[in-house]
Structures are given as structure tokens and as C-alpha cells.
FIKOLZA-1660 file (N, C-alpha, C; in steps of 0.1 Angstrom, whole numbers, plus 5000, padded with zeros to 4 digits):
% residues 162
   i   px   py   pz ch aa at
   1 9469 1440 9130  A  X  N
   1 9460 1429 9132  A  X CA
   1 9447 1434 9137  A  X  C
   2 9435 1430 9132  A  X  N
   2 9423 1438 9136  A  X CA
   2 9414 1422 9142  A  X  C
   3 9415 1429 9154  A  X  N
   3 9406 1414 9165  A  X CA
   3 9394 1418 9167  A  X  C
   4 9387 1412 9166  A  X  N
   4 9371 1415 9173  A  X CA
   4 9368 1407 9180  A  X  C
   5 9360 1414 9193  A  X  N
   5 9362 1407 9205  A  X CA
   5 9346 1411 9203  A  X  C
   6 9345 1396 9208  A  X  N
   6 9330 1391 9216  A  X CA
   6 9326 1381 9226  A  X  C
   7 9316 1382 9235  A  X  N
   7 9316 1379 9245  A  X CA
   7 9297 1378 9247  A  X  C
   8 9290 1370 9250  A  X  N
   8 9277 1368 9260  A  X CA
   8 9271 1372 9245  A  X  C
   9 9269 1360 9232  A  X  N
   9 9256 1372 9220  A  X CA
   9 9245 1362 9224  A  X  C
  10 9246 1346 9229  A  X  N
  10 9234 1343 9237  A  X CA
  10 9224 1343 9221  A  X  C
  11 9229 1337 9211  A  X  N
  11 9215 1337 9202  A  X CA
  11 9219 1322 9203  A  X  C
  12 9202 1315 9200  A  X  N
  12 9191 1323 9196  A  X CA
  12 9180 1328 9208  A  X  C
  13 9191 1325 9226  A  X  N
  13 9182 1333 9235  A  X CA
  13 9177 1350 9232  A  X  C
  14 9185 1356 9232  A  X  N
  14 9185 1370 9232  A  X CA
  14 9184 1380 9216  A  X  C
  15 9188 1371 9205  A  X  N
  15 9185 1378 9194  A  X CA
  15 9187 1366 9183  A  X  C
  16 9180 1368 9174  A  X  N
  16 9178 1357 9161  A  X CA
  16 9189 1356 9156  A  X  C
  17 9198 1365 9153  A  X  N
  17 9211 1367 9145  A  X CA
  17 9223 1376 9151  A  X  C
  18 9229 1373 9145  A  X  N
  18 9243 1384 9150  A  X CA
  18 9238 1397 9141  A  X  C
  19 9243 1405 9150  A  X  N
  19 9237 1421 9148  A  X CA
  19 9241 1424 9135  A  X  C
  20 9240 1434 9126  A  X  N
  20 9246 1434 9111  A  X CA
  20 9258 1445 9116  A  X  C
  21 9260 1454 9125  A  X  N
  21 9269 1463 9126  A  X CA
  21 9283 1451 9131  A  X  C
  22 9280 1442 9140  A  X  N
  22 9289 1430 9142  A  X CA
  22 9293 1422 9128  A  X  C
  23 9286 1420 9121  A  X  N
  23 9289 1412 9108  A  X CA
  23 9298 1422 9097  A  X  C
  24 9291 1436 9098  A  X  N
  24 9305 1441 9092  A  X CA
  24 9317 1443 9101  A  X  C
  25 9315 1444 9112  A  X  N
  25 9330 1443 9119  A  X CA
  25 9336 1431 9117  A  X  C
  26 9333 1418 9114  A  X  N
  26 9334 1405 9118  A  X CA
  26 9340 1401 9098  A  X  C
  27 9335 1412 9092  A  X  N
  27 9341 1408 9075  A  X CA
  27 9355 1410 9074  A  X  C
  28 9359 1419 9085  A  X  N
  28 9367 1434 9081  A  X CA
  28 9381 1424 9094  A  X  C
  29 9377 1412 9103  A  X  N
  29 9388 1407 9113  A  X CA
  29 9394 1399 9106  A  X  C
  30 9408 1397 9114  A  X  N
  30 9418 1386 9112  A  X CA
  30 9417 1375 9122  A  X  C
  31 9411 1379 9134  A  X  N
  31 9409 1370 9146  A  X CA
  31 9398 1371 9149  A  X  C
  32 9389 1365 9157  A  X  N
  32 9381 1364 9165  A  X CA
  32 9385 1358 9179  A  X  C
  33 9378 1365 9191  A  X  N
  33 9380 1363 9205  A  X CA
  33 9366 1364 9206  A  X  C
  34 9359 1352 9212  A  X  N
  34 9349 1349 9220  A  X CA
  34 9351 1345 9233  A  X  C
  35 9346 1353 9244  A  X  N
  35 9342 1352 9257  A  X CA
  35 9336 1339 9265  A  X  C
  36 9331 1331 9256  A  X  N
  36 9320 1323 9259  A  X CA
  36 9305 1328 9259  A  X  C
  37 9296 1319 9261  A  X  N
  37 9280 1320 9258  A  X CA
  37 9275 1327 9240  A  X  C
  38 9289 1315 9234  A  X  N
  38 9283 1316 9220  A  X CA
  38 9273 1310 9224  A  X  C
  39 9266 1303 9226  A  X  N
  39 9251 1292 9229  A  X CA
  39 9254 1280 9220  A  X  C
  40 9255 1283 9208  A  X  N
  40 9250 1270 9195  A  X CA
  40 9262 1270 9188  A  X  C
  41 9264 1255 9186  A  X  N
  41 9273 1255 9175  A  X CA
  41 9271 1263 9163  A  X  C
  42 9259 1262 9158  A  X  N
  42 9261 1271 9144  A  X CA
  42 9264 1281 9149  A  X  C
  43 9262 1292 9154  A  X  N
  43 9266 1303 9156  A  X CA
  43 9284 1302 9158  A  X  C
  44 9288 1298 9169  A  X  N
  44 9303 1289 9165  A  X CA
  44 9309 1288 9155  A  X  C
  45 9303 1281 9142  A  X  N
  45 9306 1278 9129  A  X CA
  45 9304 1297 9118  A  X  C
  46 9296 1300 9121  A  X  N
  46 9291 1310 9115  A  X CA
  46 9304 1322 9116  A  X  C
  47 9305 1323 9128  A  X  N
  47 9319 1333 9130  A  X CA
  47 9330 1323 9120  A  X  C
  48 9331 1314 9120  A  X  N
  48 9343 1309 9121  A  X CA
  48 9345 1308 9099  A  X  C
  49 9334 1317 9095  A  X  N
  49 9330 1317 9076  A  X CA
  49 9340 1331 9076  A  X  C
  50 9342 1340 9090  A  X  N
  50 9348 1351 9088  A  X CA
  50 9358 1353 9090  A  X  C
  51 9368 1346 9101  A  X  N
  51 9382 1344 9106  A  X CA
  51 9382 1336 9111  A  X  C
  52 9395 1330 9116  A  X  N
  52 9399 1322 9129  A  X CA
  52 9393 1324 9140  A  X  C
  53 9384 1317 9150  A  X  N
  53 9379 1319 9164  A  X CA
  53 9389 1313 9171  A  X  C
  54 9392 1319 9181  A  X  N
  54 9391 1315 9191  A  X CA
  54 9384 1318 9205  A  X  C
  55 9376 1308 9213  A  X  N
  55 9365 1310 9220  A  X CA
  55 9369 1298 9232  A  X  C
  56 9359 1304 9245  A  X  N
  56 9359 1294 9253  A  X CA
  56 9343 1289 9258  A  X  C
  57 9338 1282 9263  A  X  N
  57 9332 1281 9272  A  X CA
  57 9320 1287 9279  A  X  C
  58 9311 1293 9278  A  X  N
  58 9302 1299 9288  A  X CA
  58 9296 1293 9296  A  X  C
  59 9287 1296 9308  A  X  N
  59 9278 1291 9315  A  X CA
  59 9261 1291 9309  A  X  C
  60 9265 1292 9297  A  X  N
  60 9250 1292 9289  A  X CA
  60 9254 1286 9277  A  X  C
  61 9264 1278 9270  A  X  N
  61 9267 1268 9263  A  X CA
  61 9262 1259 9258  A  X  C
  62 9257 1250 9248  A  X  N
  62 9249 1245 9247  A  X CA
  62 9264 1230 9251  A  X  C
  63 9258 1217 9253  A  X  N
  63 9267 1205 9261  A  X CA
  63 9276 1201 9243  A  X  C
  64 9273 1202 9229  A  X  N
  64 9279 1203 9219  A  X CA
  64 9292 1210 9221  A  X  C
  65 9289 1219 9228  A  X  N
  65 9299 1235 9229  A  X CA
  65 9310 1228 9237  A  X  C
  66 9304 1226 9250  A  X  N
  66 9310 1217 9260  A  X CA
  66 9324 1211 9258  A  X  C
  67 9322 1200 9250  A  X  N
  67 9331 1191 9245  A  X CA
  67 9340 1199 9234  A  X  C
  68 9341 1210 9227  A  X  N
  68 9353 1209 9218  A  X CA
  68 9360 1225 9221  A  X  C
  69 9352 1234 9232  A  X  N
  69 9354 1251 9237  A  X CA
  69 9362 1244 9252  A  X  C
  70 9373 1245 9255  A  X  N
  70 9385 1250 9268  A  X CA
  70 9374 1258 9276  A  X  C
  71 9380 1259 9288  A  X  N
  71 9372 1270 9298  A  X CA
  71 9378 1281 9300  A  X  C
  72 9397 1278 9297  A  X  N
  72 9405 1290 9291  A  X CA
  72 9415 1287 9286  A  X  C
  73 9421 1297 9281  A  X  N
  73 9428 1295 9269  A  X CA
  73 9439 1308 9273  A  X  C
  74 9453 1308 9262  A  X  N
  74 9453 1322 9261  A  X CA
  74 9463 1324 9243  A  X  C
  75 9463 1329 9239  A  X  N
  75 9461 1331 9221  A  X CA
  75 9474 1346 9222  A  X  C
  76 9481 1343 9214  A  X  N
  76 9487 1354 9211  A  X CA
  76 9488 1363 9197  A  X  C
  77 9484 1381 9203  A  X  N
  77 9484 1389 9192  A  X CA
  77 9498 1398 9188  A  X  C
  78 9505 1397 9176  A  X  N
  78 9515 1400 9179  A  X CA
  78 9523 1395 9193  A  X  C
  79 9533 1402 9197  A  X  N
  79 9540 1401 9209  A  X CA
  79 9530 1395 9224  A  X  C
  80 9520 1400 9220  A  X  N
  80 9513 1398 9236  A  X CA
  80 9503 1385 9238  A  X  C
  81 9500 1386 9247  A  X  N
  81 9497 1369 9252  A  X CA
  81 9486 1378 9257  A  X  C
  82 9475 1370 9249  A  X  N
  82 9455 1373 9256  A  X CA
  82 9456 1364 9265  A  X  C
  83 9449 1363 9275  A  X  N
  83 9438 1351 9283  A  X CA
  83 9429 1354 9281  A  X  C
  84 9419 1340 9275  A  X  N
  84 9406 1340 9275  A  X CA
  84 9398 1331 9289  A  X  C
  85 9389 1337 9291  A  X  N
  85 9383 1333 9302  A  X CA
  85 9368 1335 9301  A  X  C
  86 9355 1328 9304  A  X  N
  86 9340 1334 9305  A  X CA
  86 9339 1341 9318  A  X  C
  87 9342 1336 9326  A  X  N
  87 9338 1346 9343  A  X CA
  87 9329 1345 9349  A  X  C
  88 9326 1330 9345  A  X  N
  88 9315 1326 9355  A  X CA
  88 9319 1317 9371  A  X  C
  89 9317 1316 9377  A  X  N
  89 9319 1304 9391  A  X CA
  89 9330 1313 9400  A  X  C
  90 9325 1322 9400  A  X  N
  90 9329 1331 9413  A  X CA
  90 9324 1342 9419  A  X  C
  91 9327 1352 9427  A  X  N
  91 9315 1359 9433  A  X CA
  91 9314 1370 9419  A  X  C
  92 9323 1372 9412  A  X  N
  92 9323 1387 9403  A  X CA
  92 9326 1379 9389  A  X  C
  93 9323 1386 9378  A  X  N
  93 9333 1382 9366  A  X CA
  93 9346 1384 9362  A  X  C
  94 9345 1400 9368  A  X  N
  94 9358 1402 9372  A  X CA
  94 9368 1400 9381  A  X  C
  95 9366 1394 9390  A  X  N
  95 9374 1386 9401  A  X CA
  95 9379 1372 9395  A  X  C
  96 9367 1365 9387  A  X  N
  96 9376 1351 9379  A  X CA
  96 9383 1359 9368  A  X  C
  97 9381 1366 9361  A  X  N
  97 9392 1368 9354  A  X CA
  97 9404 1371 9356  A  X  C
  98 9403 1382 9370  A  X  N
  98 9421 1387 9375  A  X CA
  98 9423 1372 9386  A  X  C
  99 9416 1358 9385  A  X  N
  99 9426 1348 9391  A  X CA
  99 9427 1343 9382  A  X  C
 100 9424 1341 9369  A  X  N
 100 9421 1329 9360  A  X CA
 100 9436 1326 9353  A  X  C
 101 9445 1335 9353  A  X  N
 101 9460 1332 9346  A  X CA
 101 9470 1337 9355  A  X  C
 102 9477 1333 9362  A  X  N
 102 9491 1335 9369  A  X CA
 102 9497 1346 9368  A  X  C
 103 9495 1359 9376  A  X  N
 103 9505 1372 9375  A  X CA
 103 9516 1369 9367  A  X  C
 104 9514 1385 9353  A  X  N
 104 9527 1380 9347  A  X CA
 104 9524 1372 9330  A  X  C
 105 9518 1361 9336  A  X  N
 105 9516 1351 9326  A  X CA
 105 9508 1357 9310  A  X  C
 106 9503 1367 9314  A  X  N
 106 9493 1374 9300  A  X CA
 106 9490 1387 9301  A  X  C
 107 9493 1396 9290  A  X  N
 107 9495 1406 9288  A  X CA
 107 9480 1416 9288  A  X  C
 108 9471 1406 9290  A  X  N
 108 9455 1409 9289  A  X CA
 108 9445 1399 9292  A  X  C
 109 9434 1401 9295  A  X  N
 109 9425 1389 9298  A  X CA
 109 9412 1395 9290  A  X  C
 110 9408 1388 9285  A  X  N
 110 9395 1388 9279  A  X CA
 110 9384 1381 9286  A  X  C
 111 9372 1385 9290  A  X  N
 111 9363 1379 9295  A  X CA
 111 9350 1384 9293  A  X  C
 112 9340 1379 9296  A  X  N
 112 9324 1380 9298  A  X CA
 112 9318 1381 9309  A  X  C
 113 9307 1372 9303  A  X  N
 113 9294 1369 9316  A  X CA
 113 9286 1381 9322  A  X  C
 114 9296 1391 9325  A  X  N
 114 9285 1401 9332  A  X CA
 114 9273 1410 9325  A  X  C
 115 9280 1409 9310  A  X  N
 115 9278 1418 9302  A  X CA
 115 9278 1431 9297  A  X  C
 116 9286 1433 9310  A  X  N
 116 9294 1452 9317  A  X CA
 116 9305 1453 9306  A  X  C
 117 9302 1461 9297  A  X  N
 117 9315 1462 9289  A  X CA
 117 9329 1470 9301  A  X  C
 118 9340 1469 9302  A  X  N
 118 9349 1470 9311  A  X CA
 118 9368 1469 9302  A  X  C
 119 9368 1481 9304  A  X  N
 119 9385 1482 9304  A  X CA
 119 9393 1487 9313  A  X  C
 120 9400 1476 9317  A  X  N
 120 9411 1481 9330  A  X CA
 120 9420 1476 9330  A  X  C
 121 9431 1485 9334  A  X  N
 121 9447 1481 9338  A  X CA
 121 9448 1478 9353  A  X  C
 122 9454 1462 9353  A  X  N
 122 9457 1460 9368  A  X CA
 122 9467 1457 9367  A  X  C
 123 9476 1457 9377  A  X  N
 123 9492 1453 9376  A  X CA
 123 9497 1454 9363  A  X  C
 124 9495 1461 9354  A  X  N
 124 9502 1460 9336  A  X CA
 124 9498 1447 9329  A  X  C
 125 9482 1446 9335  A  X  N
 125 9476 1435 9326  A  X CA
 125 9461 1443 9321  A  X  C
 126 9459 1444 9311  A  X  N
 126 9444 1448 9304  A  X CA
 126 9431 1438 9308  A  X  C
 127 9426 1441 9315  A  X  N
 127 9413 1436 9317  A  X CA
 127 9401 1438 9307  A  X  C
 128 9396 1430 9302  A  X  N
 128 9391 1438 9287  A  X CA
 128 9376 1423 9287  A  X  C
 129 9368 1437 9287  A  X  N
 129 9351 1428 9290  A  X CA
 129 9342 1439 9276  A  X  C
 130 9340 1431 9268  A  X  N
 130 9331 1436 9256  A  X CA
 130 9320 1437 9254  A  X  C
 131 9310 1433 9269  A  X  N
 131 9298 1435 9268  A  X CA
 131 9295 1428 9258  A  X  C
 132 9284 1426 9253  A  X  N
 132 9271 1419 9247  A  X CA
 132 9265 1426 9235  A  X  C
 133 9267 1420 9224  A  X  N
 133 9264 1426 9213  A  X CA
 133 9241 1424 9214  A  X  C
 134 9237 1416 9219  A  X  N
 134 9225 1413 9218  A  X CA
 134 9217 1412 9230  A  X  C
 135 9222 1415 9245  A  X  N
 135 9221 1418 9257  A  X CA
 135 9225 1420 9265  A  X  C
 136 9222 1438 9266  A  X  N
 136 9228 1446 9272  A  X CA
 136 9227 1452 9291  A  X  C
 137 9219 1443 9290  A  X  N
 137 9216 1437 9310  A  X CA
 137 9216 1455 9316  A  X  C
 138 9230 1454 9325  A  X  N
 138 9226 1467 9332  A  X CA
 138 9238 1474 9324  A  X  C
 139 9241 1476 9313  A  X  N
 139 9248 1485 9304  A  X CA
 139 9239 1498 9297  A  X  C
 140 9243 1509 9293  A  X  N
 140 9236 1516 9287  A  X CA
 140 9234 1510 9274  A  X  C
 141 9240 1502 9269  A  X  N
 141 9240 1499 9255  A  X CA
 141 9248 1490 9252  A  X  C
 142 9243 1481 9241  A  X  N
 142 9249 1466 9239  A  X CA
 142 9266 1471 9228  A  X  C
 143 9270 1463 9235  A  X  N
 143 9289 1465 9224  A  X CA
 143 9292 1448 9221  A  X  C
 144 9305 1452 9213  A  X  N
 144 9315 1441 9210  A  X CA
 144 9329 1451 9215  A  X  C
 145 9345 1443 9211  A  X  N
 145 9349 1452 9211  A  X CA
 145 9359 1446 9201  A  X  C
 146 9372 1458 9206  A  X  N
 146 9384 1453 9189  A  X CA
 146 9395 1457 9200  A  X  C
 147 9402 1446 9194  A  X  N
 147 9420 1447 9198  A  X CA
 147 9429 1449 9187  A  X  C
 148 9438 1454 9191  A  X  N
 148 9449 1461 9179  A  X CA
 148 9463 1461 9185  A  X  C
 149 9475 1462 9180  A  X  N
 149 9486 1464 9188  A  X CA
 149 9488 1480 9182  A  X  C
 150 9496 1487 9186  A  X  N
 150 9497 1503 9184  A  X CA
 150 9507 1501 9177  A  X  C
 151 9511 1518 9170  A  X  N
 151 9522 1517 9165  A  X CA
 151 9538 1516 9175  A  X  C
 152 9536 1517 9183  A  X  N
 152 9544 1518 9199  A  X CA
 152 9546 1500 9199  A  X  C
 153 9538 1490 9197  A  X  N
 153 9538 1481 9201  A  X CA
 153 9522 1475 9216  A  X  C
 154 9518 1487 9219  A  X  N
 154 9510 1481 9229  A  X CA
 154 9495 1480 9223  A  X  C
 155 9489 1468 9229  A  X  N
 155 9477 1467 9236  A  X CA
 155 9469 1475 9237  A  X  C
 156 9455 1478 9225  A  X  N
 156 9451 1488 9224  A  X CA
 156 9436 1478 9226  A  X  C
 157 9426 1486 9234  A  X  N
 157 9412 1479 9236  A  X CA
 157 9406 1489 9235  A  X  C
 158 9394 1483 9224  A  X  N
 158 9379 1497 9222  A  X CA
 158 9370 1490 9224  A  X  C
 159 9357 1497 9227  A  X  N
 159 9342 1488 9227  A  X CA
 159 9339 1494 9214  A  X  C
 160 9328 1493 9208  A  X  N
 160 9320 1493 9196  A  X CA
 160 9307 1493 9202  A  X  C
 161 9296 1505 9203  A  X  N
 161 9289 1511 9210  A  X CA
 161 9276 1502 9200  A  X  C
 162 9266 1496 9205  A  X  N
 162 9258 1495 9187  A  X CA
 162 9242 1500 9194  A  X  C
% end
């Protein structure tokens, strides 16, 4: 199963369109995982001409978004259980993410907001932050990323450098 993970693209604040290296990744998914701060429903809709989304919430959402995006969620790939989460309303993004689902309860968390792309194992859960395909804040460079299960069965996370 090939997932593309995105998080914080903030159009039409930060860029007019989804990047084209994202759009061929985005032809090529079975899933989609959005972080939150899609911003606009079309954009919303636009992913959703390529695969199944599933998306939550951001702190830059437009009040449309509001009403029909969860604030988390959690979606299963293969065997494993994602949490989705934005990672806004606490001191870190990463700090809401490692409280946002019950030790145990999910095999990974997906999150945003900071725009730090980030992969980390805590307790034998994948912390997995995709950074910003269209603002790339204090990162060297803007990403998305992709999830995959291995041939082993595990939980495999990449960024996509653009």
C-alpha cells in the first residue's frame, strides 16, 4: 500500500497549488494522510480526485473544514493502526502528538503544525511529521512523506525531500 503523507501545504497562504513533485506522488497513492492545515475545502476535494483522504483538522483551517475534518482520528494500514493528529494546543507539536492517543493504542502517529519534518520511535510507536510541502519554516527544505508496511510486516516512514 503506498500512503502519502501530508501535513501544513497552507494553500492558497503559502503556495497557489500543490507542488507538481507532490501531484505525481499523490497519482501514484492508495491513501492519503493529511495532518491538518489543508486550509480550503477545494484543496480537500482536490486530493480527494487522487485517493481516499483521510485528514484532520488544523489550526489554520478554514470554519468549512471545521465542521466535516475530526481533530483526530486513527485509520488503519494493513495490520497497523495510524493516529492522526495536527499538534496544535500545546507547548510542542510533538508533545500533542505523543499524548493525543493512549499508550499502546496506535502503532504510529502522524502529525504537523511545526513543519519540522520528524521520525521517531518512542515506546514502539513511530512518530512521523512530514513537514510542509509549501512551507518549509525552520527546515532545510520543504517535504511530504510516504508510508508503506515492509516485507517483514513493519511500519516503514520516508520524507520526500522537494
Amino acid at each position: 500500500m503506498n500512503v502519502i503523507v501530508l501535513a501544513d501545504t497552507h494553500i492558497p497562504a503559502r503556495a497557489s497549488r500543490i507542488p507538481p513533485i507532490v501531484i505525481a506522488a499523490l497519482e501514484q497513492a492508495d491513501l492519503i494522510i493529511h495532518a491538518g492545515d489543508v486550509v480550503t475545502r477545494e484543496v480537500l476535494e482536490e486530493l480527494r480526485t487522487f485517493a481516499p483522504v483521510e485528514a484532520v483538522i488544523g489550526n489554520m483551517d478554514e470554519p468549512a473544514l471545521r465542521s466535516v475534518l475530526p481533530v483526530r482520528q486513527t485509520v488503519s494500514i494493513g495490520s497497523k493502526r495510524v493516529g492522526i493528529v495536527h499538534g496544535h494546543g500545546g507547548a510542542t507539536a510533538l508533545s500533542v502528538a505523543r499524548r493525543a492517543f493512549p499508550r499502546g493504542s496506535v502503532d504510529a502517529v502522524v502529525f504537523g503544525h511545526s513543519h519540522l519534518p520528524l521520525i521517531e520511535w518512542v515506546d514502539d510507536a513511530l512518530l512521523f511529521n512530514p513537514g510542509s510541502p509549501t512551507d518549509r519554516r525552520l527546515a532545510p527544505r520543504c517535504s511530504f512523506g510516504r508510508l508503506s508496511i515492509s516485507d517483514t510486516g513493519d511500519l516503514v516512514a520516508e520524507h520526500v525531500w522537494i
